[in-house]
mmJSON file of the N, C-alpha and C atoms, coordinates in Angstrom:
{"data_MODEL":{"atom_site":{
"group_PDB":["ATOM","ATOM","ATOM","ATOM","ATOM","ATOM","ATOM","ATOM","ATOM","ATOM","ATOM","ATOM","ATOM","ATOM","ATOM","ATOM","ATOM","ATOM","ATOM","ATOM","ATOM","ATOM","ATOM","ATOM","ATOM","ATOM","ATOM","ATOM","ATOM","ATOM","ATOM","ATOM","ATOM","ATOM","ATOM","ATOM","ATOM","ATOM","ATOM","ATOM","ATOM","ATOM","ATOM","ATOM","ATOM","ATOM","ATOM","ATOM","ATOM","ATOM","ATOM","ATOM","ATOM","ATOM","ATOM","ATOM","ATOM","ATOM","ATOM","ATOM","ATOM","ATOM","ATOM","ATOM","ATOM","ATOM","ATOM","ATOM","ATOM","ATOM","ATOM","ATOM","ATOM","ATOM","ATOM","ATOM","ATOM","ATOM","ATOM","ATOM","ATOM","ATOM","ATOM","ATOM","ATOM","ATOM","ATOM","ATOM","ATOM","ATOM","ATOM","ATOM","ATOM","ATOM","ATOM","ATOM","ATOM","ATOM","ATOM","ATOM","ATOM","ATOM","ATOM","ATOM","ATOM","ATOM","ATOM","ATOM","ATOM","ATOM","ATOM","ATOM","ATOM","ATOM","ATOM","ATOM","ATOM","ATOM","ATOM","ATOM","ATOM","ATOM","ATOM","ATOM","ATOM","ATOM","ATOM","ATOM","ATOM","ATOM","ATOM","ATOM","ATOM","ATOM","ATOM","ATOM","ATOM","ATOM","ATOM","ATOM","ATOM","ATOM","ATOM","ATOM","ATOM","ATOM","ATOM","ATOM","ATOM","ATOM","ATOM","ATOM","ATOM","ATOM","ATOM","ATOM","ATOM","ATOM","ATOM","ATOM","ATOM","ATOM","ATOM","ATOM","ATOM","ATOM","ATOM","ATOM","ATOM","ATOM","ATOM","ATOM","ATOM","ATOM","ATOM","ATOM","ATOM","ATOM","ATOM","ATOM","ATOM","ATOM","ATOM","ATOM","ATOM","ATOM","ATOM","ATOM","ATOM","ATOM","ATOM","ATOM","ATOM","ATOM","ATOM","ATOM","ATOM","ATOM","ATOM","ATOM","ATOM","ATOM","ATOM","ATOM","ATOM","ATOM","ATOM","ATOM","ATOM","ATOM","ATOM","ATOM","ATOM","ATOM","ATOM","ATOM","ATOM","ATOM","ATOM"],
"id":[1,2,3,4,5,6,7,8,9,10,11,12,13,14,15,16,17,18,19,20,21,22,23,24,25,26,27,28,29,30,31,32,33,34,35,36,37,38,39,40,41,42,43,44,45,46,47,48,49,50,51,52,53,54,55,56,57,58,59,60,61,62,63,64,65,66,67,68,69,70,71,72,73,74,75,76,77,78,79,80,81,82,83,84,85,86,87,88,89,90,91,92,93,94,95,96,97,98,99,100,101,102,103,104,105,106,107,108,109,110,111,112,113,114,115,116,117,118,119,120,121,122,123,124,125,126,127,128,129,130,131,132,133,134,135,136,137,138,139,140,141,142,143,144,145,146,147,148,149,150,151,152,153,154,155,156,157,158,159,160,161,162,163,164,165,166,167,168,169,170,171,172,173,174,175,176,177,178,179,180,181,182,183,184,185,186,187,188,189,190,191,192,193,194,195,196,197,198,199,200,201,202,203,204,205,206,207,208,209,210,211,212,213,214,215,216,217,218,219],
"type_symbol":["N","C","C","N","C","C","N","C","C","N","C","C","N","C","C","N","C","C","N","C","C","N","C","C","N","C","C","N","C","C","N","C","C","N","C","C","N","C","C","N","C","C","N","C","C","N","C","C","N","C","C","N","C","C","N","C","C","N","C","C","N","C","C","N","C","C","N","C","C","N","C","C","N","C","C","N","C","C","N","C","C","N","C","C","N","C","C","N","C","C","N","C","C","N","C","C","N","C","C","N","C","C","N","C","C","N","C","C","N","C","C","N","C","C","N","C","C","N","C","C","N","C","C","N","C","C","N","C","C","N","C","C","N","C","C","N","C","C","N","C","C","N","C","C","N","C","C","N","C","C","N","C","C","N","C","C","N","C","C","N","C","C","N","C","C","N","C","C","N","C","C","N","C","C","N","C","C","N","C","C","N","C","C","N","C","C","N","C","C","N","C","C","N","C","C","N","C","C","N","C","C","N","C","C","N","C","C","N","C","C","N","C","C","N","C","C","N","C","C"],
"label_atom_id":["N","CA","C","N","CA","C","N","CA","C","N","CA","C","N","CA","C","N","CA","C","N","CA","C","N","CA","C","N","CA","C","N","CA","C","N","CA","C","N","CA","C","N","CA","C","N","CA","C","N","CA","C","N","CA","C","N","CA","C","N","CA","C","N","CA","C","N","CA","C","N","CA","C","N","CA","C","N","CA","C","N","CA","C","N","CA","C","N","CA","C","N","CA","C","N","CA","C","N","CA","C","N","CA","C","N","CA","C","N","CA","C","N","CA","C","N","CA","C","N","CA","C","N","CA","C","N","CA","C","N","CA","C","N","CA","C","N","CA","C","N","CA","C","N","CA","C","N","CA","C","N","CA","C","N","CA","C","N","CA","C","N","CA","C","N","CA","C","N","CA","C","N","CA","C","N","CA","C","N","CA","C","N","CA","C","N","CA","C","N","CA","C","N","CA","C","N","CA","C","N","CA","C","N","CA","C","N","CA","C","N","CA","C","N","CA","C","N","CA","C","N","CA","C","N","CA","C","N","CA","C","N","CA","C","N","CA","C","N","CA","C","N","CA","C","N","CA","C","N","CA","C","N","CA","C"],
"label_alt_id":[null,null,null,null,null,null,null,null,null,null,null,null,null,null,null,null,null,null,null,null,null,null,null,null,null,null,null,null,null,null,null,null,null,null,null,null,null,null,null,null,null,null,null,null,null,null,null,null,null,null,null,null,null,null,null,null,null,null,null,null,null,null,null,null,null,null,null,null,null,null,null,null,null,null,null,null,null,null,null,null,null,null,null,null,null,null,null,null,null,null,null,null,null,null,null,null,null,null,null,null,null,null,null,null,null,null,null,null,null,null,null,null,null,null,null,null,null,null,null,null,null,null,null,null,null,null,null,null,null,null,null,null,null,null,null,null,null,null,null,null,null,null,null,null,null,null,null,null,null,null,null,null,null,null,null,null,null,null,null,null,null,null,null,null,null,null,null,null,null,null,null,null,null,null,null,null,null,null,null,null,null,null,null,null,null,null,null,null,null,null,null,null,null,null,null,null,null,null,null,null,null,null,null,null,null,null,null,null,null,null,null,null,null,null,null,null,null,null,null],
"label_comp_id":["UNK","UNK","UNK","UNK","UNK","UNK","UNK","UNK","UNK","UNK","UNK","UNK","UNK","UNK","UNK","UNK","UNK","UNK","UNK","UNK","UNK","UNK","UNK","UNK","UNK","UNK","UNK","UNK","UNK","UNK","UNK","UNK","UNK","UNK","UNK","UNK","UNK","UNK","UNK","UNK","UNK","UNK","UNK","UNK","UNK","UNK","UNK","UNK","UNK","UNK","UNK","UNK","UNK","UNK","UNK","UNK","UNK","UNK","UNK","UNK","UNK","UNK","UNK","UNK","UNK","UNK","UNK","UNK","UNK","UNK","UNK","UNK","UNK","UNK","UNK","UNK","UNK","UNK","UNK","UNK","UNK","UNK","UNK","UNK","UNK","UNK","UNK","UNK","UNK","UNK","UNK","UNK","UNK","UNK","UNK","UNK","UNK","UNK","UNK","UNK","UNK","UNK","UNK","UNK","UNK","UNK","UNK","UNK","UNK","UNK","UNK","UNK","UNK","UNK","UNK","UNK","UNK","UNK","UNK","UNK","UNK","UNK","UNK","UNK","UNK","UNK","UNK","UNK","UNK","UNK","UNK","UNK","UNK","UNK","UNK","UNK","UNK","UNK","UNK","UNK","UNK","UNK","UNK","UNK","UNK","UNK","UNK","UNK","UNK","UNK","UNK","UNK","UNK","UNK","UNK","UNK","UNK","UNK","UNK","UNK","UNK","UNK","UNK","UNK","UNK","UNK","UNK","UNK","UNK","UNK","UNK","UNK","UNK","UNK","UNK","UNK","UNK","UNK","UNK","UNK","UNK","UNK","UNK","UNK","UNK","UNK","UNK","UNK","UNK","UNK","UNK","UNK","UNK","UNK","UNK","UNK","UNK","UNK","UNK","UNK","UNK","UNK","UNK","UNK","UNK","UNK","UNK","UNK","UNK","UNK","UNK","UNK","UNK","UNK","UNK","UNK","UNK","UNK","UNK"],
"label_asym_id":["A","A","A","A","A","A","A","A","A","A","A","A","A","A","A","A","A","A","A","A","A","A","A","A","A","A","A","A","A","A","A","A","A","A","A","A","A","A","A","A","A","A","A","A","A","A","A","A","A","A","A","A","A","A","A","A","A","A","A","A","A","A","A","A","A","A","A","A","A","A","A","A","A","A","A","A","A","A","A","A","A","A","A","A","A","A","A","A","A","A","A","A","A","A","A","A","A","A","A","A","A","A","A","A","A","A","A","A","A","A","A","A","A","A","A","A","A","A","A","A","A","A","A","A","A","A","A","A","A","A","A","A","A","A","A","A","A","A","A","A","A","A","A","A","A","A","A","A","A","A","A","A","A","A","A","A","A","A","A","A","A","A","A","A","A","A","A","A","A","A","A","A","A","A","A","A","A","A","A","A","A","A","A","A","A","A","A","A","A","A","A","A","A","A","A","A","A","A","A","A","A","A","A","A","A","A","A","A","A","A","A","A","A","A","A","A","A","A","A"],
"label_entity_id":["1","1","1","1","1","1","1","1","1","1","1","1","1","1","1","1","1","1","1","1","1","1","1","1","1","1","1","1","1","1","1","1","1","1","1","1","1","1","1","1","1","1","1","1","1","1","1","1","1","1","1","1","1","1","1","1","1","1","1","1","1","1","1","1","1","1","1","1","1","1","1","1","1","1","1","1","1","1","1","1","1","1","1","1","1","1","1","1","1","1","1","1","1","1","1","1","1","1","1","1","1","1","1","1","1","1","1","1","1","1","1","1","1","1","1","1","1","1","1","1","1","1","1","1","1","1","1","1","1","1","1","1","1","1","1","1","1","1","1","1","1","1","1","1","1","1","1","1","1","1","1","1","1","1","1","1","1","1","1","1","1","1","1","1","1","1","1","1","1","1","1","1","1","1","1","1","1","1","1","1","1","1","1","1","1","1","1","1","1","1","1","1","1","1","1","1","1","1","1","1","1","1","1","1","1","1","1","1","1","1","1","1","1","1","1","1","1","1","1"],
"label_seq_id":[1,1,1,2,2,2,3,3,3,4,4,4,5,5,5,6,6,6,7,7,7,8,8,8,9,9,9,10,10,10,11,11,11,12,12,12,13,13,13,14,14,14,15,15,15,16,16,16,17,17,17,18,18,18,19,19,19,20,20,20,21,21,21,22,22,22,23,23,23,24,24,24,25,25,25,26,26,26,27,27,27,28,28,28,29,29,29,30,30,30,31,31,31,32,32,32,33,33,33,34,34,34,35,35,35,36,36,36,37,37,37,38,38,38,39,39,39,40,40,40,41,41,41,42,42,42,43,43,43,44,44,44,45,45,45,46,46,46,47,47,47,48,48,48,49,49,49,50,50,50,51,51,51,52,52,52,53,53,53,54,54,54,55,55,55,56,56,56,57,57,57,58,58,58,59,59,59,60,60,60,61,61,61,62,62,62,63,63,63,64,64,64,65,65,65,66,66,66,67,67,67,68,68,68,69,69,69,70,70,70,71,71,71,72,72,72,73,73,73],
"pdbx_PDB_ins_code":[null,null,null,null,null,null,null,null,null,null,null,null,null,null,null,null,null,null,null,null,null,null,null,null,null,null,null,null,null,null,null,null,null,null,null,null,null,null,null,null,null,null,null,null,null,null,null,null,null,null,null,null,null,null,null,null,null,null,null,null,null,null,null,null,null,null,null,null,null,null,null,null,null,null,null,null,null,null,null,null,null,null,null,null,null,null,null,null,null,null,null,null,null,null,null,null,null,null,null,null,null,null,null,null,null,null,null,null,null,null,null,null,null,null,null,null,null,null,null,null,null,null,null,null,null,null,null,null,null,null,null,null,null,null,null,null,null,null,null,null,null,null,null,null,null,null,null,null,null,null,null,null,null,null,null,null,null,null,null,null,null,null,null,null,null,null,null,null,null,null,null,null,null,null,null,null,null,null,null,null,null,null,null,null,null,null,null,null,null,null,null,null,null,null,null,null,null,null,null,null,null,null,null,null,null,null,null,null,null,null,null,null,null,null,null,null,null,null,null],
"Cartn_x":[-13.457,-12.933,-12.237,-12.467,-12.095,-10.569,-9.696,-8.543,-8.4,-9.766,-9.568,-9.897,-10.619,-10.692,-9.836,-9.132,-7.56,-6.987,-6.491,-5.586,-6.548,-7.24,-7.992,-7.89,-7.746,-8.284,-6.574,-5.092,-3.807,-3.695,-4.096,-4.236,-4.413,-5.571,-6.037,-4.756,-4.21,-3.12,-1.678,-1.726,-0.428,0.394,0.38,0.742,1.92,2.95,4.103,3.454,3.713,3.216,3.711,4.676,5.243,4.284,3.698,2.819,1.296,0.94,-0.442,-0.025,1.126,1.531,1.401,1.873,2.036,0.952,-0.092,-1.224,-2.325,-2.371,-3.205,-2.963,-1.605,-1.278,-0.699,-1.094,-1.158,0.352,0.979,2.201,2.176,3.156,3.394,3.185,2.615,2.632,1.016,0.19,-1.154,-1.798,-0.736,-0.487,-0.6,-0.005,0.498,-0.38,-1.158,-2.281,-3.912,-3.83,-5.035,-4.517,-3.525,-3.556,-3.911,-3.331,-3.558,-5.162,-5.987,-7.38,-8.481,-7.557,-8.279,-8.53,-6.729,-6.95,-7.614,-7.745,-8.483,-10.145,-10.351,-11.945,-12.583,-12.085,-12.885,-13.332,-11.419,-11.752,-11.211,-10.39,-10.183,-8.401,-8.605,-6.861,-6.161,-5.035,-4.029,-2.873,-2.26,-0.899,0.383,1.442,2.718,3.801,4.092,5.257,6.379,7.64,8.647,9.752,9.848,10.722,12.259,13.069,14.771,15.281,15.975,16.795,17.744,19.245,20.792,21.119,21.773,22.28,21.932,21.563,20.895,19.335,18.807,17.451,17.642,16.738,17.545,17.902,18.938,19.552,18.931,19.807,19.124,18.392,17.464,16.675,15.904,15.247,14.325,13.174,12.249,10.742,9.601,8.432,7.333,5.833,5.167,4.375,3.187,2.33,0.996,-0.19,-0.073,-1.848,-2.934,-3.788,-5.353,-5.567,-6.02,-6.595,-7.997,-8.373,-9.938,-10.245,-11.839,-11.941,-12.733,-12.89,-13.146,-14.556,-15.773,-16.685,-17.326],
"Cartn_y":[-12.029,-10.852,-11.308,-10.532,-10.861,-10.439,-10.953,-10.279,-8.951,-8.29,-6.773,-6.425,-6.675,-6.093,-6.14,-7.217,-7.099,-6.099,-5.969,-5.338,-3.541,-3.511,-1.654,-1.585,-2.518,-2.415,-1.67,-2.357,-2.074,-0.967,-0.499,0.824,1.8,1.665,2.807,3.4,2.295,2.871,2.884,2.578,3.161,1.724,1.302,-0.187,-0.167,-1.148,-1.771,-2.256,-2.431,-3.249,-4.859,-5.074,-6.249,-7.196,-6.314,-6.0,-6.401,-5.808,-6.596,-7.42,-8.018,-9.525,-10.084,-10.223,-10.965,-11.353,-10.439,-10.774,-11.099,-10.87,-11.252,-12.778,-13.011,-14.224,-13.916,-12.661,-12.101,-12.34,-12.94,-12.206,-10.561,-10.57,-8.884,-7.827,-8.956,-7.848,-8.369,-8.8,-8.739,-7.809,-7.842,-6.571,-5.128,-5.291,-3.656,-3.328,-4.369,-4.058,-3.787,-4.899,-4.209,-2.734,-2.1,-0.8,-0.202,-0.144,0.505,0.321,-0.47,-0.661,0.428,0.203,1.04,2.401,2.988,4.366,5.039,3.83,4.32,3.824,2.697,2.061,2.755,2.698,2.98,4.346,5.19,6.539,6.5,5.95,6.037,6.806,7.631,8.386,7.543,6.882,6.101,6.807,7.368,7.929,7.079,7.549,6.972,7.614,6.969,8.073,7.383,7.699,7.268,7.574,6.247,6.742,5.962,6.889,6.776,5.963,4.87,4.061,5.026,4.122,5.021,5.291,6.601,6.946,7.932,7.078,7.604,7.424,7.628,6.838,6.146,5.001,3.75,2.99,3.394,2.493,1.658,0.024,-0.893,-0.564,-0.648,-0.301,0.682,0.955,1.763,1.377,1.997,1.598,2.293,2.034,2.903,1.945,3.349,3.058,3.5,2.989,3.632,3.701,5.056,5.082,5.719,5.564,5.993,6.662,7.965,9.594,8.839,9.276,8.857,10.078,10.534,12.001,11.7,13.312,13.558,14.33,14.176,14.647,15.521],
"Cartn_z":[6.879,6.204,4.916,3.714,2.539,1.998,0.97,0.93,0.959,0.101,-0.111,1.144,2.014,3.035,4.224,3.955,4.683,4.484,2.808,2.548,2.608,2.408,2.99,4.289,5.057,6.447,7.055,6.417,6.256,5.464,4.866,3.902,4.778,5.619,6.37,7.5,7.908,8.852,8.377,7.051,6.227,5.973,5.126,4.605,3.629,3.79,2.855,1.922,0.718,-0.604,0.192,0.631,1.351,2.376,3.344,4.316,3.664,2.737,1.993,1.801,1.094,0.156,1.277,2.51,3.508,4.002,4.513,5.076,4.162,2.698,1.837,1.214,1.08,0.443,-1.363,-1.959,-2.837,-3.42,-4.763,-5.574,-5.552,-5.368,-5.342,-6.674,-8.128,-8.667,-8.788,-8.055,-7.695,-6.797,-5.834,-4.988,-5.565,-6.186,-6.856,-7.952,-8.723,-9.475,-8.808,-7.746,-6.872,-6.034,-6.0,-5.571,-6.963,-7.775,-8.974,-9.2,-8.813,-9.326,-8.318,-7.29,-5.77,-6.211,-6.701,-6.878,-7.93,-9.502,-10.793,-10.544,-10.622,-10.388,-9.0,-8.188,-6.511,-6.341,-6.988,-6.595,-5.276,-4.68,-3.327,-3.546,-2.589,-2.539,-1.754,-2.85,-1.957,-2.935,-1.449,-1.443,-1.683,-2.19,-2.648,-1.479,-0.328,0.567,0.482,0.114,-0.138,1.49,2.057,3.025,2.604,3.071,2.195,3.566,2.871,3.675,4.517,4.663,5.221,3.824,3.626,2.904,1.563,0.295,-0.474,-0.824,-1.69,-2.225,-3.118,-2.524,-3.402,-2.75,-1.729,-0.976,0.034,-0.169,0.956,2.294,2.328,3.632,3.647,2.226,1.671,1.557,1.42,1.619,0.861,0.835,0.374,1.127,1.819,2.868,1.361,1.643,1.081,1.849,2.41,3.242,2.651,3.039,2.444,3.081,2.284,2.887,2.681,4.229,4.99,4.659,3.568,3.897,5.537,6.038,7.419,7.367,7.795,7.167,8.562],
"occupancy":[1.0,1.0,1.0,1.0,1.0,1.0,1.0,1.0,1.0,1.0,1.0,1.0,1.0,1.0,1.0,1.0,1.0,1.0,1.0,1.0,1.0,1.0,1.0,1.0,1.0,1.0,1.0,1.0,1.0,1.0,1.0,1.0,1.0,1.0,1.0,1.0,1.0,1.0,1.0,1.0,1.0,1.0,1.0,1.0,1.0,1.0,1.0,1.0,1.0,1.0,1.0,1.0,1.0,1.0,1.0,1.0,1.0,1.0,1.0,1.0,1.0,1.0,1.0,1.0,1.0,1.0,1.0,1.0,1.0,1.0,1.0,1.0,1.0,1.0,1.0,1.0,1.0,1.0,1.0,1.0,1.0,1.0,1.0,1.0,1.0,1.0,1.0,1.0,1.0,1.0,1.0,1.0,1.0,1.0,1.0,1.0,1.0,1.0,1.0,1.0,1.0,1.0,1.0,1.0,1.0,1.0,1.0,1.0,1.0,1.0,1.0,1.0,1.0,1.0,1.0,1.0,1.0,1.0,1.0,1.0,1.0,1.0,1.0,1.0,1.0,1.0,1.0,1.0,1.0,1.0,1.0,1.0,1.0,1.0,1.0,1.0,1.0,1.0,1.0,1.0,1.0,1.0,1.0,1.0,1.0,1.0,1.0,1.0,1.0,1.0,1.0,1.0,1.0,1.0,1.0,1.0,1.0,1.0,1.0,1.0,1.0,1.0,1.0,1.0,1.0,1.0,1.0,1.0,1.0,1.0,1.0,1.0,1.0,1.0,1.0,1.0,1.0,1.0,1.0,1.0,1.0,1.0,1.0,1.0,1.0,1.0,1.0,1.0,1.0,1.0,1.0,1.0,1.0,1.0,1.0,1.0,1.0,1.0,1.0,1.0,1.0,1.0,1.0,1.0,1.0,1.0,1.0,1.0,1.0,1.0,1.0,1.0,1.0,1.0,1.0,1.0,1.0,1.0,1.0],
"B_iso_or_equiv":[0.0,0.0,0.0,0.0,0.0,0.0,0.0,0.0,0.0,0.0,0.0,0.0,0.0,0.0,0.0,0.0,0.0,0.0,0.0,0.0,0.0,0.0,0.0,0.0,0.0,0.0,0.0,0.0,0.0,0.0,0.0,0.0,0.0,0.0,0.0,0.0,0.0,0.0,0.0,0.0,0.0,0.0,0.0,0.0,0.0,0.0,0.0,0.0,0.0,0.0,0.0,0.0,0.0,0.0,0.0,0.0,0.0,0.0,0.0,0.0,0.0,0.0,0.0,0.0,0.0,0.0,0.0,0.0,0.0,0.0,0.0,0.0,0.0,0.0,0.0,0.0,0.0,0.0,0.0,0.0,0.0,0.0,0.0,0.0,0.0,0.0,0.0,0.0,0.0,0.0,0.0,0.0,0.0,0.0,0.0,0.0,0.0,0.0,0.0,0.0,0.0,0.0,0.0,0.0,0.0,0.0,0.0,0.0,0.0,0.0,0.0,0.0,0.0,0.0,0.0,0.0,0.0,0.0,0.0,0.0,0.0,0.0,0.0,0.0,0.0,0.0,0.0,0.0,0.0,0.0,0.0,0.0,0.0,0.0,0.0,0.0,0.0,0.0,0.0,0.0,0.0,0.0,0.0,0.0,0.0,0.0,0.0,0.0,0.0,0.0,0.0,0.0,0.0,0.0,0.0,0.0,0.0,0.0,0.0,0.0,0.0,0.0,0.0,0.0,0.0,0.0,0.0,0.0,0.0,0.0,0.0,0.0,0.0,0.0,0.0,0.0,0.0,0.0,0.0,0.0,0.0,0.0,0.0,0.0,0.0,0.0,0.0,0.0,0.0,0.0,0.0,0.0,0.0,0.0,0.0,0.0,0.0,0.0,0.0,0.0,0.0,0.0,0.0,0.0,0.0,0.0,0.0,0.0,0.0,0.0,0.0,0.0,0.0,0.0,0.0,0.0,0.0,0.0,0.0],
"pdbx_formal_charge":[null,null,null,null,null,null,null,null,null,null,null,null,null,null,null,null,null,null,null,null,null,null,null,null,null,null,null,null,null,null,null,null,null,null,null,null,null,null,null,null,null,null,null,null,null,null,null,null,null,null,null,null,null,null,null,null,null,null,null,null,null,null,null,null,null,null,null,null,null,null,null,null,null,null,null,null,null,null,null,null,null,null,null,null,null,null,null,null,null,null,null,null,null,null,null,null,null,null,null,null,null,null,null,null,null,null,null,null,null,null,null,null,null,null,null,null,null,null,null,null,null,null,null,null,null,null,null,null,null,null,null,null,null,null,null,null,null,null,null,null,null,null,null,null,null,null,null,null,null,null,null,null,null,null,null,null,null,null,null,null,null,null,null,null,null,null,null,null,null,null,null,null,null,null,null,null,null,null,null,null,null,null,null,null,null,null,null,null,null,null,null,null,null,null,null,null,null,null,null,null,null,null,null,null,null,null,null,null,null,null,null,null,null,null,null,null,null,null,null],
"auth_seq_id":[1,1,1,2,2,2,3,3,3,4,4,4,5,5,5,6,6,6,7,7,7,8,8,8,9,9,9,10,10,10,11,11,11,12,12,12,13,13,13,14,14,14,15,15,15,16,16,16,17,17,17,18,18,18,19,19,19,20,20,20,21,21,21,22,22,22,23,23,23,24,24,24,25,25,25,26,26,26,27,27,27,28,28,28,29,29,29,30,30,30,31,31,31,32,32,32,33,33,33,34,34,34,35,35,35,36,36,36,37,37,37,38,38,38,39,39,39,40,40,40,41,41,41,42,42,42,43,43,43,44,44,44,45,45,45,46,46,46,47,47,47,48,48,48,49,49,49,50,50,50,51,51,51,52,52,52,53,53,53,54,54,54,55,55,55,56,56,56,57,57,57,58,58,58,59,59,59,60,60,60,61,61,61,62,62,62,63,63,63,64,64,64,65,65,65,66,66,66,67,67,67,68,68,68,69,69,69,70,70,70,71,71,71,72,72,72,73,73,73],
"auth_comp_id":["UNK","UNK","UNK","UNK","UNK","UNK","UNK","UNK","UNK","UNK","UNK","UNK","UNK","UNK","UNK","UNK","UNK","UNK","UNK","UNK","UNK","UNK","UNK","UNK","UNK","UNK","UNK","UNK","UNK","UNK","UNK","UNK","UNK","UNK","UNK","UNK","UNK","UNK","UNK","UNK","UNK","UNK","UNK","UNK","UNK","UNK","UNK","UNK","UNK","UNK","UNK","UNK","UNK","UNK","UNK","UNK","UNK","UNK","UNK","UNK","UNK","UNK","UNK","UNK","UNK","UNK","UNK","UNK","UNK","UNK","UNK","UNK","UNK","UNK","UNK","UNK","UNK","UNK","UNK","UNK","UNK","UNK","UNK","UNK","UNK","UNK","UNK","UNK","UNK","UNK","UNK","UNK","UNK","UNK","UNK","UNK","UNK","UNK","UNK","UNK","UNK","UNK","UNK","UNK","UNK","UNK","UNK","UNK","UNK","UNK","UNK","UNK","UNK","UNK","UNK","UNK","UNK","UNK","UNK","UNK","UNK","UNK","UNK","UNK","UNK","UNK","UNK","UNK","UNK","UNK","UNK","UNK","UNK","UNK","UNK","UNK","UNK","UNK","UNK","UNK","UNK","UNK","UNK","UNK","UNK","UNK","UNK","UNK","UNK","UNK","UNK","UNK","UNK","UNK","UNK","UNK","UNK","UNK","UNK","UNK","UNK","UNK","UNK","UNK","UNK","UNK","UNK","UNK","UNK","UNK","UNK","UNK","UNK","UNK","UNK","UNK","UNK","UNK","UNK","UNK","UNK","UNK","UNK","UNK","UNK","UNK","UNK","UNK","UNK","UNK","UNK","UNK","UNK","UNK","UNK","UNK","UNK","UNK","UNK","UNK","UNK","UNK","UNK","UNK","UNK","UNK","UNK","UNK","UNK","UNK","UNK","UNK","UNK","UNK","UNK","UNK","UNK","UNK","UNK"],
"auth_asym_id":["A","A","A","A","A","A","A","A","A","A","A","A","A","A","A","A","A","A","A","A","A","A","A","A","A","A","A","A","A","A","A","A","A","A","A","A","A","A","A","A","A","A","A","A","A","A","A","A","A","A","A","A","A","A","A","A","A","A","A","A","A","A","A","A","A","A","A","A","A","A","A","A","A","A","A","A","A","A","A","A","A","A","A","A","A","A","A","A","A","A","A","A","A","A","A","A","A","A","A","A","A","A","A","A","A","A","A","A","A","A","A","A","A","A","A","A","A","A","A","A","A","A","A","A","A","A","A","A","A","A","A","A","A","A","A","A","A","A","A","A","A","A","A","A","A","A","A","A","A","A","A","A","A","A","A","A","A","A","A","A","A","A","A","A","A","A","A","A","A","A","A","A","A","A","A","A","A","A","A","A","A","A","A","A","A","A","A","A","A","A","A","A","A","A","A","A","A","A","A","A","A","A","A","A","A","A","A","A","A","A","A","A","A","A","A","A","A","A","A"],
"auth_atom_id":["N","CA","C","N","CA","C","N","CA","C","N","CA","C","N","CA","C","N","CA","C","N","CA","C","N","CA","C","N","CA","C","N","CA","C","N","CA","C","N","CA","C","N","CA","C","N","CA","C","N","CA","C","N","CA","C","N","CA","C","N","CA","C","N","CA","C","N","CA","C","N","CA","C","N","CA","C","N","CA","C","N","CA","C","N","CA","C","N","CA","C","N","CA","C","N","CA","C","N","CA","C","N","CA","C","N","CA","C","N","CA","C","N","CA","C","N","CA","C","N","CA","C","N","CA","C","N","CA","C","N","CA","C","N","CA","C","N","CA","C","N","CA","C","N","CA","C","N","CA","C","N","CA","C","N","CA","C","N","CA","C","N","CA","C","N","CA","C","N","CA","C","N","CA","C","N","CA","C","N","CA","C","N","CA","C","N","CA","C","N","CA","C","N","CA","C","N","CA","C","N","CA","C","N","CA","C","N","CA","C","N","CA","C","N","CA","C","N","CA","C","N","CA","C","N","CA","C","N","CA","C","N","CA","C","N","CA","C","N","CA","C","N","CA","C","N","CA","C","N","CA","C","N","CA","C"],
"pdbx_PDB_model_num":[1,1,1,1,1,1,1,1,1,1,1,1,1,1,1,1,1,1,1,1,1,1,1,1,1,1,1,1,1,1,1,1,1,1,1,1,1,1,1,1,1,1,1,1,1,1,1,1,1,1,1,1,1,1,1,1,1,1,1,1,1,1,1,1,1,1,1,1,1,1,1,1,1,1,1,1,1,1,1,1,1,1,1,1,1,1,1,1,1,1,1,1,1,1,1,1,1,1,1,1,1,1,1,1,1,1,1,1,1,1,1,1,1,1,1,1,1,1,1,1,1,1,1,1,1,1,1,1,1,1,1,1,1,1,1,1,1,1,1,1,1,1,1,1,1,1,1,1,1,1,1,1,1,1,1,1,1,1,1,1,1,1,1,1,1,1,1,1,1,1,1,1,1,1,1,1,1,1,1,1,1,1,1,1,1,1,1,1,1,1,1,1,1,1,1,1,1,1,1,1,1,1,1,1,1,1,1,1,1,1,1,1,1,1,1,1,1,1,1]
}}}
């Protein structure tokens, strides 16, 4: 299995930018440019979900999941 197909295969069930870096081997802003390539070149819908730490947004223990809308045919 290839990096990209690691990292789609983690897409599909809703993935950390952290979470690809980890299992791909990838710098994180390699990471974040192969999402950016997925959603302009591929055409594939990858979502931005922002989940809020304690407290405010922003705050330590904040996150952003990105999953891929599978269409359903």
């Amino acid at each position: 299995m290839t990096k990209r197909e690691t990292a789609l295969a983690l897409l599909r069930t809703g993935a950390t930018l952290q979470a690809i870096v980890e299992a791909t081997g990838w710098h994180k802003g390699t990471a974040n440019n192969w999402l950016s390539e997925v959603r302009r070149s591929h055409g594939l819908d990858v979502f931005r979900h922002r989940c809020v730490g304690p407290g405010v947004i922003g705050a330590r223990g904040s996150y952003t999941i990105y999953p891929l809308q599978v269409e359903k045919e």
